[in-house]
Residue, then its C-alpha position, 0 to 999 in steps of 0.5 A: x492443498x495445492x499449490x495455486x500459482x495463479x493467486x500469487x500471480x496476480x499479487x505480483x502482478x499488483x507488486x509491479x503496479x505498487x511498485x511503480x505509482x510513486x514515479x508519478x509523483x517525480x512530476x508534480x510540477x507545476x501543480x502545488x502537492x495538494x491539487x495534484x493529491x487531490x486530482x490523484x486521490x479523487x481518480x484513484x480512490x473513489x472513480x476508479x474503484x465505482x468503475x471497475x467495481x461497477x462493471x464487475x458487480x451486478x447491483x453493486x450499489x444493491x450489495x452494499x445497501x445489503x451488507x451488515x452495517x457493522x462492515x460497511x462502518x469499520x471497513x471506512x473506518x479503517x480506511x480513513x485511519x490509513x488515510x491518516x497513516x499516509x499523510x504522517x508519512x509525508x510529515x515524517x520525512x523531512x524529520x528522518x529522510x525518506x529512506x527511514x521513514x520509507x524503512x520503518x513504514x513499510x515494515x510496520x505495515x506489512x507485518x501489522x497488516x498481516x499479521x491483525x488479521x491472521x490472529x483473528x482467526x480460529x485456532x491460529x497456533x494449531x495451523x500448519x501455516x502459524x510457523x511459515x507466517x510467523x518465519x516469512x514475516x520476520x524475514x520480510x522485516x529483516x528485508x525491510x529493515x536493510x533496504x532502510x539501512x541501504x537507503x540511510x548509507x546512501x542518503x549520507x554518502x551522496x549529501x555528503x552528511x546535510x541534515x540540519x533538520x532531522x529531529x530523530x524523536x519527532x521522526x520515529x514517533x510519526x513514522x510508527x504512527x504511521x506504519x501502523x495506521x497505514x496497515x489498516x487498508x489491510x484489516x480494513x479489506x479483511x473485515x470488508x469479505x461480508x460485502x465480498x461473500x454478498x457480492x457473490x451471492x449477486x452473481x459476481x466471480x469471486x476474485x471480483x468480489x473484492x472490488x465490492x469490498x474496495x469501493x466501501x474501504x476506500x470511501x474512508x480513505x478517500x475522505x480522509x485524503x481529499x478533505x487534507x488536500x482540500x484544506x491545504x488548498x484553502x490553508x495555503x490559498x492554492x486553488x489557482x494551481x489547477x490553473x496554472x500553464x503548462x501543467x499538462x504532463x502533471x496531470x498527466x501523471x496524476x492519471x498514470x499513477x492514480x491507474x497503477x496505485x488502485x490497479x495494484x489495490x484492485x489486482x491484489x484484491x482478486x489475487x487475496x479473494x482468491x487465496x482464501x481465508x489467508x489471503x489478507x494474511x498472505x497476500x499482504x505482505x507479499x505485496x508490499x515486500x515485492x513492492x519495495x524491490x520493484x520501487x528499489x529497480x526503477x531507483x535504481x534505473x535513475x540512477x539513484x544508487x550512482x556512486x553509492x557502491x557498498x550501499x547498494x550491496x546492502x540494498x541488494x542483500x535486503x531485496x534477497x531477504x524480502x524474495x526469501x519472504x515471499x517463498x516463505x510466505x508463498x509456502x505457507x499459503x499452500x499449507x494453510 
């Protein structure tokens, strides 16, 4: 098989917008967290996904209705379990740090996500591709887990050591929870190509076929997200957030960051569709590994590694390790 540049394309095109969602959340204020979450996840996992699916899927609501209902309910069950993996990120944080946290998750996701999938498939040891996907995902790790380390250095050189909360049992328990619950968005998309096979039968391009697979997927997942917020807004007695003056540019950036999260889920999707039955394989980790060095760069741009030297070196072996993976990975694709 060939070499086919433009699937790997698109999946680094969707790394730029992974990459780049979490600056949206820099400007939450003056909204409380849970109205912004709830404005973001309601954009970005359920409108934006109907739109584009929409004007890409002729009958989409004809496909899905179609579709066995073994995928439609796993593909939402799926979906609502990395819902939530998501909020046990958010509630591993302030036990280990972000950096940790961010470390173990990623890690846990990219190979988890990559590899539920791969060992599904028929005569999975007898593929040309097993040793490169075996090879690319450990190295993918060993990127991950030195951009954590960079991150930890960091955090203790610029805080000077503040961290009277960290609970490090709490923290990793939550955080491999979360890891591996969020890799499901994955599983999810793969189990999800019956809805995609039949969207093609209704005359959709295959790439966008996946946007068909994402609307169901993210059903669960947007259950799972706003029903949380909605409760923290009830728990909390924060409804007025939506409100309160001057909130414009935080609403704004709950747009801007809803466009470039599921921009990234949908460019992926076709970039994934694309590759072939390897793709969820393949494409997964890729994503997430790119990810990391584009969310490190724009880091970085803030200056938040000022001051922190020796770390920042460890960032950056760690960011060669995850552009090996990917090579490695991009490789395996075409031997598949």
């Amino acid at each position: 098989m060939e070499f086919a540049f433009l699937p790997l394309a698109l999946v680094i095109i969707a790394s730029i917008f992974q990459g780049s969602f979490g600056l949206g959340m820099k400007f939450m204020s003056p909204l409380k967290w849970e109205g912004w979450w709830l404005v973001h996840a309601t954009i970005a996992m359920f409108l934006l996904p109907l739109i584009w699916a929409l004007l890409v899927v002729p009958d989409l609501f004809g496909v899905i209705a179609k579709a066995p209902l073994e995928s439609i309910l796993s593909g939402m069950l799926f979906g609502l379990l990395w819902g939530i993996g998501g909020i046990m990120f958010g509630k591993s944080i302030p036990y280990i740090g972000i950096s940790l946290t961010y470390g173990i998750v990623m890690g846990l996701c990219a190979a988890a996500g990559s590899l539920i999938p791969f060992f599904t498939k028929e005569n999975v040891f007898d593929r040309p591709s097993f040793p490169y996907v075996i090879a690319g995902v450990l190295v993918m790790l060993v990127g991950v887990a030195l951009t954590a380390i960079a991150g930890i250095k960091k955090d203790k050189l610029l805080q000077d050591g503040a961290g009277s909360g960290i609970n490090l049992k709490a923290g990793l328990i939550i955080a491999i929870l979360s890891g591996l619950l969020s890799a499901l968005l994955s599983v999810g998309f793969d189990n999800g190509k019956p809805i995609g096979d039949l969207a093609i039968e209704a005359g959709a391009l295959s790439r966008n076929s996946s946007l068909a697979i994402w609307v169901v997927v993210l059903w669960g997942g947007y259950l799972m997200n706003a029903g949380y917020a909605i409760f923290l807004l009830f728990k909390n007695k924060t409804w007025n957030t939506f409100k309160v003056e001057k909130s414009g540019k935080a609403y704004k950036w709950a747009i801007l960051a809803s466009l470039f999260w599921f921009g990234a889920l949908g460019i992926y999707g076709q970039g994934a569709t694309l590759m072939g039955e390897m793709g969820s394989v393949i494409g997964w980790p890729i994503l997430l590994g790119l990810s990391l060095i584009v969310s490190n760069i724009w880091a970085y741009m803030n200056k938040e590694w000022k001051g922190a030297a020796k770390p920042f070196l460890i960032l950056l072996l760690g960011l060669l390790m995850l552009i090996i993976a990917t090579i490695i990975l991009g490789y395996a694709n075409s031997v598949a």
